[in-house]
VEXVOMAR-979142 format. One record per residue (C-alpha): residue number from 0; residue in three letters; x, y, z. Coordinates in Angstrom, 1 decimal. Layout:
N
{seq->NUM type->ALA xx->X yy->Y zz->Z}
...
This chain:
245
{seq->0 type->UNK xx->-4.7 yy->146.2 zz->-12.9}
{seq->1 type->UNK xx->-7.2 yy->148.5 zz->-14.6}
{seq->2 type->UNK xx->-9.7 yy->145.3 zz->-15.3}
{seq->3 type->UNK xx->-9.1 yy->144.6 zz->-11.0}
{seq->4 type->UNK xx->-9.7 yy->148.5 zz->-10.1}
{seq->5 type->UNK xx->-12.6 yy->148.8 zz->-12.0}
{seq->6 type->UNK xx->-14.3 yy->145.9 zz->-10.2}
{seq->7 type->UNK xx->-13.4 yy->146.8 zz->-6.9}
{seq->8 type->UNK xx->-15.1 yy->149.8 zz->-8.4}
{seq->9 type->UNK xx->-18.6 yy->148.0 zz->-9.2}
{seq->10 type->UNK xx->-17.8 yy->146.2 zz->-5.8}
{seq->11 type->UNK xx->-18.3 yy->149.4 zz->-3.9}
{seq->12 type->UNK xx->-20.8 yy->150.7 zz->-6.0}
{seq->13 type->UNK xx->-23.1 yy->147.9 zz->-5.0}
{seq->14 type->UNK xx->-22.2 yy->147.6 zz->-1.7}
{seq->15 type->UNK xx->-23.4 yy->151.7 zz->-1.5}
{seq->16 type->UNK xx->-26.8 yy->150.5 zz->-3.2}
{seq->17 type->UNK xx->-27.3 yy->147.2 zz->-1.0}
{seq->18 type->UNK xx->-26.3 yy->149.4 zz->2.7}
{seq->19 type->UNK xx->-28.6 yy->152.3 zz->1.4}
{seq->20 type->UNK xx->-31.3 yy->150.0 zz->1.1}
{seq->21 type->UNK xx->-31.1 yy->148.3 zz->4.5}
{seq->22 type->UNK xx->-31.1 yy->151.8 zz->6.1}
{seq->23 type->UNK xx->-34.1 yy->153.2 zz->3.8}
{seq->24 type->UNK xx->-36.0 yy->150.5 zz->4.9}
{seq->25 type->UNK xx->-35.0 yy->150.1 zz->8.4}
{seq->26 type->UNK xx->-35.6 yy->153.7 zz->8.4}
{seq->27 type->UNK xx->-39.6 yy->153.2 zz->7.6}
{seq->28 type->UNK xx->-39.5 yy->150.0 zz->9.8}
{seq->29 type->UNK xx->-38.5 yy->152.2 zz->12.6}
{seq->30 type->UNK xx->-41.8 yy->154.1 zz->12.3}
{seq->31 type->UNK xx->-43.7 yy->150.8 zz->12.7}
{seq->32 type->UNK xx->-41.5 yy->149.1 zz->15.4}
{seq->33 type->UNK xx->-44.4 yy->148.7 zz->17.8}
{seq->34 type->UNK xx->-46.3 yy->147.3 zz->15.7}
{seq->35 type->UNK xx->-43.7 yy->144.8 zz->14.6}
{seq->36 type->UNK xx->-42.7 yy->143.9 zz->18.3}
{seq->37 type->UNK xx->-46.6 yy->143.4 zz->18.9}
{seq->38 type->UNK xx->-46.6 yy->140.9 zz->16.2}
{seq->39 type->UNK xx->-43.4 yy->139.0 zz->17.0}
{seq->40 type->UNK xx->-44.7 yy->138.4 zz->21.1}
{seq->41 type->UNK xx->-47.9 yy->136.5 zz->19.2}
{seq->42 type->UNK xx->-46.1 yy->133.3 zz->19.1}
{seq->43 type->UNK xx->-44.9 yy->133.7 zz->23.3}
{seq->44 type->UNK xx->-48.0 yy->134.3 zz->24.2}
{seq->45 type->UNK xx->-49.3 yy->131.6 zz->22.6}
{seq->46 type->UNK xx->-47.2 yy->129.2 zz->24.0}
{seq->47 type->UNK xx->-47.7 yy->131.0 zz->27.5}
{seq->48 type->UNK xx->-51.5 yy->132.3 zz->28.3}
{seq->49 type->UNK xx->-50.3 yy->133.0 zz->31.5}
{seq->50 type->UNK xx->-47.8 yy->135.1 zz->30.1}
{seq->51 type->UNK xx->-49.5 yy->138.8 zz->29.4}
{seq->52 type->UNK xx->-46.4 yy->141.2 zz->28.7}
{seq->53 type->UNK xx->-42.5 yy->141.5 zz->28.8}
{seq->54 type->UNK xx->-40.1 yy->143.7 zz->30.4}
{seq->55 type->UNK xx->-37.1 yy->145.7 zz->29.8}
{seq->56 type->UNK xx->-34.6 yy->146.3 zz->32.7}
{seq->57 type->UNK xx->-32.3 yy->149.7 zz->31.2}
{seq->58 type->UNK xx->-34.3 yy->152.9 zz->30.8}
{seq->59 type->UNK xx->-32.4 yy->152.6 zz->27.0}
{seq->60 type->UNK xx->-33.6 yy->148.7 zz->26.4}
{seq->61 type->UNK xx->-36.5 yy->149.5 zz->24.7}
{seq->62 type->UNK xx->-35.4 yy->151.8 zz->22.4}
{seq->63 type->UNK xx->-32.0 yy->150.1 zz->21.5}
{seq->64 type->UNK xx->-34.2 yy->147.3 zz->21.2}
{seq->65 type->UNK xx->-36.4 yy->148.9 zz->18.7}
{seq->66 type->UNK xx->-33.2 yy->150.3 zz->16.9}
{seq->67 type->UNK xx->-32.0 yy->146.9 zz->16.5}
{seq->68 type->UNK xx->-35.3 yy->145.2 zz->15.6}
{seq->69 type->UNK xx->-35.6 yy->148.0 zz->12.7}
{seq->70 type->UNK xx->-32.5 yy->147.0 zz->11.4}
{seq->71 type->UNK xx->-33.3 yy->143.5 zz->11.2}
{seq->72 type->UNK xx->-36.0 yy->143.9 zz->9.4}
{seq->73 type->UNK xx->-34.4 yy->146.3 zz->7.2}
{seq->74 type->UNK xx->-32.2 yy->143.4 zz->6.4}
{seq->75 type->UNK xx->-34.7 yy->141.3 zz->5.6}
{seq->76 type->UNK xx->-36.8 yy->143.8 zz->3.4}
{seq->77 type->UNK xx->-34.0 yy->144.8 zz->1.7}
{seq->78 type->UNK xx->-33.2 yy->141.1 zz->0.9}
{seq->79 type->UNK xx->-34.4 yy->141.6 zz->-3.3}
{seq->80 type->UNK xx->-32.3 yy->144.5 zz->-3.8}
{seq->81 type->UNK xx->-29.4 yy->142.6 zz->-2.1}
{seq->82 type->UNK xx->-29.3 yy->139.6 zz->-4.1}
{seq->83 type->UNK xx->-30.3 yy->141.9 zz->-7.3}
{seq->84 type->UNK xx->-26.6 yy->143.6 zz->-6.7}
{seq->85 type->UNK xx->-24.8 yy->140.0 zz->-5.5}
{seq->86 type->UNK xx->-26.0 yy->138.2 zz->-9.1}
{seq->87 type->UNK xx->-25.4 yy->141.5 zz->-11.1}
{seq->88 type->UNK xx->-21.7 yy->141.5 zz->-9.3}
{seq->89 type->UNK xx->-21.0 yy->138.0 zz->-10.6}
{seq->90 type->UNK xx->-22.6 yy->138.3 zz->-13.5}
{seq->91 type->UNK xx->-19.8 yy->138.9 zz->-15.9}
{seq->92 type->UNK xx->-18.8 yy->135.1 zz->-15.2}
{seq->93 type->UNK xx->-22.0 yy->134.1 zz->-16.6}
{seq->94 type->UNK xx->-23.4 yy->133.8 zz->-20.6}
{seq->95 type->UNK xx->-25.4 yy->136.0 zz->-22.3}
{seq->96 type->UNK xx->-29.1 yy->133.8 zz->-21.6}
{seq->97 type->UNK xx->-28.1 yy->133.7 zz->-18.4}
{seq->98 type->UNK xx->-27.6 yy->137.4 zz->-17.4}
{seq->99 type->UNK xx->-31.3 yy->137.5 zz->-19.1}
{seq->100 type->UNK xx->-32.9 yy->135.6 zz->-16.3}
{seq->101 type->UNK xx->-32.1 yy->137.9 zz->-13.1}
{seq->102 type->UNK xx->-35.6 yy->139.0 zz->-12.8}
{seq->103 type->UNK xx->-36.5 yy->135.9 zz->-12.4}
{seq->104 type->UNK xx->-33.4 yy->134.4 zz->-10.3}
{seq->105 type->UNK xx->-34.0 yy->137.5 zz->-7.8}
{seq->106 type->UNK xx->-37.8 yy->136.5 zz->-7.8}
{seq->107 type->UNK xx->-37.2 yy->132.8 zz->-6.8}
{seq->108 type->UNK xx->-34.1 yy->134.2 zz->-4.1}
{seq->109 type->UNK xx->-36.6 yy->136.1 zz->-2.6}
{seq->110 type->UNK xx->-39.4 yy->133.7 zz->-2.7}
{seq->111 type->UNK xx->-37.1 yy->131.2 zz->-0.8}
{seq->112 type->UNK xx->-36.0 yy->133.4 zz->2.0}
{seq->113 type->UNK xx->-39.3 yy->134.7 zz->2.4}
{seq->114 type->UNK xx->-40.6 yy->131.0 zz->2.8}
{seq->115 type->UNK xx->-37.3 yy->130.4 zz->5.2}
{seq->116 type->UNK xx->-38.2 yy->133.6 zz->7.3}
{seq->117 type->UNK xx->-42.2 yy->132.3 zz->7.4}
{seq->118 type->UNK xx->-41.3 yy->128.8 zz->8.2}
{seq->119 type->UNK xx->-39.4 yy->130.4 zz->11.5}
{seq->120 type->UNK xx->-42.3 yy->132.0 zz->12.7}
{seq->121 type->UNK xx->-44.9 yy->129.4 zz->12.0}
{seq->122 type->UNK xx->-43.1 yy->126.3 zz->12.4}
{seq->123 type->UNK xx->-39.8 yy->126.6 zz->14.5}
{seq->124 type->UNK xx->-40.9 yy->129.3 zz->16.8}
{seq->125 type->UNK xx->-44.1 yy->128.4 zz->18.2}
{seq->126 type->UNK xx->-42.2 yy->124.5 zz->18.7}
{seq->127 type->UNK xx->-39.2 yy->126.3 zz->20.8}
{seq->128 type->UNK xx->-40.4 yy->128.9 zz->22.7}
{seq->129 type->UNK xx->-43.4 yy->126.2 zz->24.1}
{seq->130 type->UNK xx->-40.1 yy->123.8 zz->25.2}
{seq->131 type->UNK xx->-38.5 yy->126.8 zz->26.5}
{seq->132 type->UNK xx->-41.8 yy->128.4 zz->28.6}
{seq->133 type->UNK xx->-42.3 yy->124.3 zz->29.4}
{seq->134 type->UNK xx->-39.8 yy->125.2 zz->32.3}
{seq->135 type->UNK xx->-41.9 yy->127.2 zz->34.2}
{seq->136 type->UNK xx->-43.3 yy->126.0 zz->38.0}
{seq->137 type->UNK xx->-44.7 yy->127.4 zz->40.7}
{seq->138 type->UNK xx->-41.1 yy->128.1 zz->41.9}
{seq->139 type->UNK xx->-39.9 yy->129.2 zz->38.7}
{seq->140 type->UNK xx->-41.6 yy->132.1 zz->37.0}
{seq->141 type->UNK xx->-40.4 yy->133.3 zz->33.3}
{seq->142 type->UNK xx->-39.7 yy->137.1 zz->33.1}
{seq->143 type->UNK xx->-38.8 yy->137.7 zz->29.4}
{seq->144 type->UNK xx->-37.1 yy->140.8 zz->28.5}
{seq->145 type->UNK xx->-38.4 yy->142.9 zz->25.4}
{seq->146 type->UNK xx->-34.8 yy->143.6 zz->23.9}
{seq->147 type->UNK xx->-33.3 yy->139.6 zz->24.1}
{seq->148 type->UNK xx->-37.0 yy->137.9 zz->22.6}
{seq->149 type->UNK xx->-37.6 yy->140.1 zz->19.8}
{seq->150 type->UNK xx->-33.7 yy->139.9 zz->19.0}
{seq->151 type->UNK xx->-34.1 yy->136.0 zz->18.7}
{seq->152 type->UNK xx->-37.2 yy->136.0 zz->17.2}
{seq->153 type->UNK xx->-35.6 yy->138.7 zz->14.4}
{seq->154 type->UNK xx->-32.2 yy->136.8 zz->14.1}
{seq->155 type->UNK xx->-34.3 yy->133.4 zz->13.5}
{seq->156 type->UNK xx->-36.9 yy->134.5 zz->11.0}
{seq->157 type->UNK xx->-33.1 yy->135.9 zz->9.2}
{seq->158 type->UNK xx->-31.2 yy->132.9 zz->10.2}
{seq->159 type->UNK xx->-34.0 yy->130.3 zz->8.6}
{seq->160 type->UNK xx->-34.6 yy->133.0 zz->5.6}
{seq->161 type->UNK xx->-30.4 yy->132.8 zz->4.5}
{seq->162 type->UNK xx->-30.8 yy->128.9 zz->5.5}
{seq->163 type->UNK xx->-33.8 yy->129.1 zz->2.7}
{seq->164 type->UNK xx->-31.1 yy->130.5 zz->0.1}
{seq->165 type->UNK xx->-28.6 yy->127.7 zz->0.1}
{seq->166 type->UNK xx->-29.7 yy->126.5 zz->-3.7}
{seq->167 type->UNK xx->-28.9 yy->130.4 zz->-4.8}
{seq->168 type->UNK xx->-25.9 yy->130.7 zz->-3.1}
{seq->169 type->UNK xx->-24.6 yy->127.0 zz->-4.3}
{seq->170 type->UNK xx->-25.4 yy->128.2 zz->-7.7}
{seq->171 type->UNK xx->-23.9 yy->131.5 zz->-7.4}
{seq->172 type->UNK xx->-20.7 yy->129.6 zz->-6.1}
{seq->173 type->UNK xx->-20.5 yy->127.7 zz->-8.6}
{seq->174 type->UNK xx->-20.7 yy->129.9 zz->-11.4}
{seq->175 type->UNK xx->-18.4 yy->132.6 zz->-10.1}
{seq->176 type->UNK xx->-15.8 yy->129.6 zz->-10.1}
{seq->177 type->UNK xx->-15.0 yy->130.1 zz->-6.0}
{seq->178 type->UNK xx->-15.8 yy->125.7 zz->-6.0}
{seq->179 type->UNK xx->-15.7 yy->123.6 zz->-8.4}
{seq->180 type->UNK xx->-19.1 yy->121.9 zz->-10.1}
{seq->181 type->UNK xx->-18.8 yy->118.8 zz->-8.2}
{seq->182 type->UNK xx->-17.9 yy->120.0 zz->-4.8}
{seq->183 type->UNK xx->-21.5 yy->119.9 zz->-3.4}
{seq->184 type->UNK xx->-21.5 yy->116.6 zz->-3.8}
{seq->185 type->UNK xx->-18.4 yy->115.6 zz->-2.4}
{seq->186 type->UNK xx->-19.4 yy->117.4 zz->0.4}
{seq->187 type->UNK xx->-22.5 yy->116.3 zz->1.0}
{seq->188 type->UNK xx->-22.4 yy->114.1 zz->4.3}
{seq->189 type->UNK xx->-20.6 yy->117.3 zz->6.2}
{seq->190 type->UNK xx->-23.0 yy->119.3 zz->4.9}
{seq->191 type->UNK xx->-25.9 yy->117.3 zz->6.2}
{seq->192 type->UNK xx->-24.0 yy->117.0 zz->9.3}
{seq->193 type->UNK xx->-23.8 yy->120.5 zz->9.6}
{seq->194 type->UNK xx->-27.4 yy->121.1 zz->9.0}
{seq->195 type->UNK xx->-28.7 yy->118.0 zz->11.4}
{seq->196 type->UNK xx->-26.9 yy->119.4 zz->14.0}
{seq->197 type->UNK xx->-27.8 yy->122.6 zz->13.4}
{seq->198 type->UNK xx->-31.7 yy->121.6 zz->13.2}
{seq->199 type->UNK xx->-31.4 yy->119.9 zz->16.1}
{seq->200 type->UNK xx->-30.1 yy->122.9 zz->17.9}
{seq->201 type->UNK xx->-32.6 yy->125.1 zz->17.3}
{seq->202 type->UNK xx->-35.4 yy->122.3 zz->17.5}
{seq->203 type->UNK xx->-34.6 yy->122.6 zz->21.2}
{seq->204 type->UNK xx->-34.6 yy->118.8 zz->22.3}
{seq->205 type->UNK xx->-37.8 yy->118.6 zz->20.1}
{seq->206 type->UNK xx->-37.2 yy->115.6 zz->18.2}
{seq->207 type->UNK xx->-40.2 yy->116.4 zz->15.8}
{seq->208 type->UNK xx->-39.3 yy->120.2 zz->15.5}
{seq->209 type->UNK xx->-35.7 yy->119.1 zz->14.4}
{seq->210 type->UNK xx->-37.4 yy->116.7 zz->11.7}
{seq->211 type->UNK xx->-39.1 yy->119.5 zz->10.4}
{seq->212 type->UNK xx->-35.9 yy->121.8 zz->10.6}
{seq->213 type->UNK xx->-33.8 yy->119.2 zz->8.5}
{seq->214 type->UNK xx->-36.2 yy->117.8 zz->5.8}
{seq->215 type->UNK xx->-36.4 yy->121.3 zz->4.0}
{seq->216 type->UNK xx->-32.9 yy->121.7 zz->4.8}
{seq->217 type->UNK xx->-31.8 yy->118.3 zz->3.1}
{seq->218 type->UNK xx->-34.5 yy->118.8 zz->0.2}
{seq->219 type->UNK xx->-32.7 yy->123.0 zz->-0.8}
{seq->220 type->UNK xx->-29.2 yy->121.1 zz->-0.9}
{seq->221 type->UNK xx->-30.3 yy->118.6 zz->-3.4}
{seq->222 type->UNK xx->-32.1 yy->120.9 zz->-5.7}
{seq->223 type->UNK xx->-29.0 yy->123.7 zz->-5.3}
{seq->224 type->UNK xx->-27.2 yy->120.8 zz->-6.6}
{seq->225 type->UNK xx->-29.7 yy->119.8 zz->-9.4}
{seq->226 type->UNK xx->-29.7 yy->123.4 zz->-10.6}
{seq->227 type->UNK xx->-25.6 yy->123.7 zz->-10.3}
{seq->228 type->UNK xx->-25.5 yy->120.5 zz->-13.2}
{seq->229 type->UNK xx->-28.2 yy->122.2 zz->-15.3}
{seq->230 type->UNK xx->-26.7 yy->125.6 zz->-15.0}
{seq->231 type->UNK xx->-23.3 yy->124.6 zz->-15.5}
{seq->232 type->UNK xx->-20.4 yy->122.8 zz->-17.9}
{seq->233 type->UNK xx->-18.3 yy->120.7 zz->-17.2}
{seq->234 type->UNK xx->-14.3 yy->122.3 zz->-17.9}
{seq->235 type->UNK xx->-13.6 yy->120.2 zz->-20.9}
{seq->236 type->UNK xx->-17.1 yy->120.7 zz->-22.4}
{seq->237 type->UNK xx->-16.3 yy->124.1 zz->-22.1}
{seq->238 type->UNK xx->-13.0 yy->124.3 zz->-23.9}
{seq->239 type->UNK xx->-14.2 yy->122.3 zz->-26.6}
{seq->240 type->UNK xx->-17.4 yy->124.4 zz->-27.2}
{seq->241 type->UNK xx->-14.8 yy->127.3 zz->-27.7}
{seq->242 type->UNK xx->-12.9 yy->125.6 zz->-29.8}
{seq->243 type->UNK xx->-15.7 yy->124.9 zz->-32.6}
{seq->244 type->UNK xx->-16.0 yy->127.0 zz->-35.4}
């Protein structure tokens, strides 16, 4: 009871440290929100010349939008210190050499979901929003609104960044004992089901763009599961290394 109370203890302890750090920096984000928004209409624009600004509707739109679009990028920033506090929750399940590597476990997090989050922007955004403006006629004019674009371009830089982060969290998984060390690969059809379908979601009917969504996709799995059988023993090897002298 007092091993359980003192972890729900550390639980909330991190939790404090990971929500103070999304506000801290959404905080600062919030000071540079125009900016930011200027940056995220590049991509429309570039698929639509014609296209020259958006609109908001609600005299409140654009600074609930703004609001929002801080946090999300508070999120995002704050993505070291968050996984910094997820691997130091779990890691009394792990050995001493491996508690020695979180520097470089957060480094290599972080490096994936910043590659997910850039890989959105560069790759899967310019390719959807030029299918989505491809609509547009002389009967049919698109009027984008400030608060729903820069929400989906925030959620899809966050949603490709996490997406990035499936080898970490695989790992993580693993080693915390929540599945077993094989269960990634059982699983591996559904999972590639799940992510082809999900690629082809977002690659909007783009049969290229969903390709491009899957391939790195596919690739993360396989290494998460790689890493998972270098990082990890097998039960029985386990027992019987304790039981050695």
């Amino acid at each position: 009871m007092i091993a359980t109370s003192g972890h729900l203890e550390e639980l909330r302890q991190r939790l404090l440290v990971s929500f103070g750090a999304v506000f801290l920096f959404g905080a600062v984000s919030y000071f540079f929100a125009e900016e930011i928004a200027r940056l995220f209409m590049t991509p429309l624009f570039l698929a639509s010349p014609n296209l020259v600004k958006l609109v908001y509707t609600n005299l409140t739109e654009a600074f609930i939008t703004y609001l929002k679009l801080s946090l999300l990028i508070g999120i995002i920033f704050s993505v070291p210190v968050l996984l910094y506090e997820l691997w130091m929750f779990v890691a009394p399940g792990l050995h001493a050499n491996e508690k020695k590597i979180v520097i470089a476990v957060v480094f290599w997090a972080t490096l994936l979901f910043a590659a997910g989050a850039v890989f959105a922007f560069f790759v899967v955004l310019p390719r959807a929003l030029h299918f989505f403006m491809g609509f547009s006629n002389p009967q049919l004019t698109p009027l984008p609104k400030l608060g729903g674009y820069l929400t989906f371009v925030a959620r899809t830089s966050l949603a490709f960044g996490l997406a990035f982060e499936i080898p970490f969290l695989m790992v993580a998984a693993a080693k915390v004992g929540w599945v077993k060390r094989n269960y990634f690969s059982i699983k591996r059809k559904y999972a590639y089901l799940v992510m082809l379908l999900f690629s082809i979601l977002l690659g909007a009917g783009d049969l290229m763009a969903a390709i491009l969504l899957c391939l790195p996709l596919f690739a993360l799995y396989e290494s998460g599961i790689i890493i998972i059988r270098l990082f990890t023993r097998e039960p029985d090897k386990e027992k019987a290394g304790s039981n050695d002298p």
